[in-house]
Residue, then its C-alpha position, 0 to 999 in steps of 0.5 A: x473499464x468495467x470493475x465489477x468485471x474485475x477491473x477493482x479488485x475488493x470494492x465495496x463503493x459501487x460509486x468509487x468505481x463509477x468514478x474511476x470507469x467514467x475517468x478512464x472512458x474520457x481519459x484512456x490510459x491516463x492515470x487518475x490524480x489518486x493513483x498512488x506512487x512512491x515508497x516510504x521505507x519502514x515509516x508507520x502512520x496514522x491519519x487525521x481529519x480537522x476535527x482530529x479525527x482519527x481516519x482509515x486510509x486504504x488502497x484499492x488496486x485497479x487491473x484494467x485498463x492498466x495496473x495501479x492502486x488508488x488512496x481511498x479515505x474513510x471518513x467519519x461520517x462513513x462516506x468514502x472517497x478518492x484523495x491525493x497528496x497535495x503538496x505531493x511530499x511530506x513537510x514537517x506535519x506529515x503529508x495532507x490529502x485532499x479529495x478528488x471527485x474524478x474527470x468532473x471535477x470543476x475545482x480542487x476541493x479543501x484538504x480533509x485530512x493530515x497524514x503524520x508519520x513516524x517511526x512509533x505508532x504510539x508516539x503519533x498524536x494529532x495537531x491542529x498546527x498542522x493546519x497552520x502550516x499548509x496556510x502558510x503553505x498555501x499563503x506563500x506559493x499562491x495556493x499552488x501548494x504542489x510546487x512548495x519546496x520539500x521540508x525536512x521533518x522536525x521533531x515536535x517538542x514533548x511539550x507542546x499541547x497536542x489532541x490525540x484520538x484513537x479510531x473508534x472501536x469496530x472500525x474495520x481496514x481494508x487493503x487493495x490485493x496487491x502491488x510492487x514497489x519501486x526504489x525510485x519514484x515511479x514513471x508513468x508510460x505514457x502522457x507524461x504531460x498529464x496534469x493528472x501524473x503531476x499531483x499523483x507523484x507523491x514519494x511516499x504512497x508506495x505500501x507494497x514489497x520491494x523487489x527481492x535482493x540476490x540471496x547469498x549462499x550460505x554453507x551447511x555448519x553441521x559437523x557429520x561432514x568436513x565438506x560442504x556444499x553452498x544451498x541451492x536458492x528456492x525456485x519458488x519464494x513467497x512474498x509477505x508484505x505488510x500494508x500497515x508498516x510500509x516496507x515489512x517484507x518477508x520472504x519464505x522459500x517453498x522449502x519451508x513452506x510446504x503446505x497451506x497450514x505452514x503458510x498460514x502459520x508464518x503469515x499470521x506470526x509476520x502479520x501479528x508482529x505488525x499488527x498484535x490484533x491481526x485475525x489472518x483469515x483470507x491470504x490473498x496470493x498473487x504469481x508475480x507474472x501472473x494476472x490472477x489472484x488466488x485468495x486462500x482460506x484457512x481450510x483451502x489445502x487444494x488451492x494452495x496446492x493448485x497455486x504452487x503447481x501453477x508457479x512450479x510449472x514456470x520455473x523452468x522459463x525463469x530463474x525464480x517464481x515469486x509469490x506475492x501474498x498479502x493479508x486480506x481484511x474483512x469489514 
């Protein structure tokens, strides 16, 4: 595997992508323990180190040998490196990640931060209690805390003493392109006996939109007709999805979205609504059966229409082209 020949898509660590080109040329197909699996629904998170340190979390999505995404974690030194989720669910503090240094690694190295969900983003405060408990974790199942059983989440008591910290000012998020989440856990399609598979099973890590529902015909309610006729569903559908609160989705038809100006509008209004201080620059936009990435730029009018011919000229070998478009965030 070879990433700089576009193998990761939006990599900044030269040094991740050796990792990863050193991983599959020892292990195949294998996926890395970092690969990222699952989905949480709607839930919203903010990640902390042991100090309480307020952390960026990323996904960089790989495309060869075969298609995945990696956690990538920021740290606050600036140092970026590969984690996972270990125990791979969540218990009552969140779920906690630990690094993974790639097919060299001689032993696990110490968890380095705490993932803490929530409905309210505002409501996510650190707790050093976190660490407590992945030692009662870890004291109780021998260290194999990937084998605990699951725990259902508590609410924490209002009163409880709590140190919050906030990223520092200028910190910048960056997103992997690209990915489709599944309902269920994902499986892997070959070595399934892979220890590897094992610790990358985590059922909330998915942060991409889920599959289209089958829309329902809806009737014109205007009243220069007493007859009706149900709408015809687009051919084409652009896919919105939002990586900072996992599961937001939006779909636009082509109907309504006919230019590039009409799409950069409707993704910034959805993207603001996720996160006020979005800046919608760069949109990348992927045809789902396709393998390229199409990254359009505010002043791009003929490369959307390059995209929309392409994806138009696959209608007629399927019943609806859907194109994946996720915001793209610079440092």
């Amino acid at each position: 595997m070879n990433p700089a020949d576009g193998a990761v898509i939006f990599w900044k660590e030269s040094y991740l992508m050796t990792i990863l080109e050193h991983w599959h040329e020892e292990k195949g197909n294998e996926y890395p323990r970092c690969k990222v699996s699952g989905r949480l629904g709607s839930m919203v998170w903010k990640v902390f180190d042991r100090k309480g340190n307020e952390l960026e979390l990323t996904w960089y999505l790989v495309t060869k040998p075969r298609k995945y995404c990696v956690l990538v974690l920021h740290e606050a030194n600036g140092t970026a490196r590969f984690v996972y989720c270990d125990p791979p669910h969540r218990t009552v503090h969140g779920t906690y990640l630990r690094p993974w240094s790639g097919v060299d690694e001689k032993e696990e190295l110490e968890h380095c931060a705490v993932r803490v969900f929530s409905s309210d983003l505002e409501e996510i405060e650190y707790s050093s209690e976190a660490w407590e408990h992945l030692k009662e974790l870890q004291d109780s199942s021998g260290e194999d805390v990937s084998r605990s059983p699951s725990v259902t989440r508590r609410k924490s008591p209002k009163d409880k003493t709590v140190r919050r910290r906030s990223v520092k000012p200028g910190c910048s998020k960056r997103y992997s392109m690209r990915g489709r989440a599944h309902e269920s856990e994902e499986h892997t399609e070959a070595d399934s006996s892979s220890s590897s598979e094992a610790g990358s099973s985590s059922e909330e890590e998915k942060y991409v939109p889920s599959p289209p529902h089958k829309r329902h015909k809806t009737t014109d309610t205007s009243n220069t007709s007493n007859t009706t006729e149900p709408m015809k569903p687009s051919k084409v559908v652009f896919r919105l999805g939002s990586q900072r609160v996992i599961g937001a989705i939006r779909y636009i038809p082509l109907d309504e979205c006919r230019s590039r100006k009409e799409l950069f509008d409707k993704a910034t209004a959805f993207y603001q609504a996720c996160d006020r201080d979005a800046q919608v620059k760069i949109l990348a936009c992927q045809i789902s059966t396709q393998r390229e990435q199409h990254y359009l730029f505010e002043d791009s009018d003929g490369e959307f229409r390059l995209l929309v011919e392409q994806a138009l000229g696959l209608v007629d070998n399927l019943d609806r082209i859907v194109i994946d478009v996720l915001h793209v965030l610079q440092a």
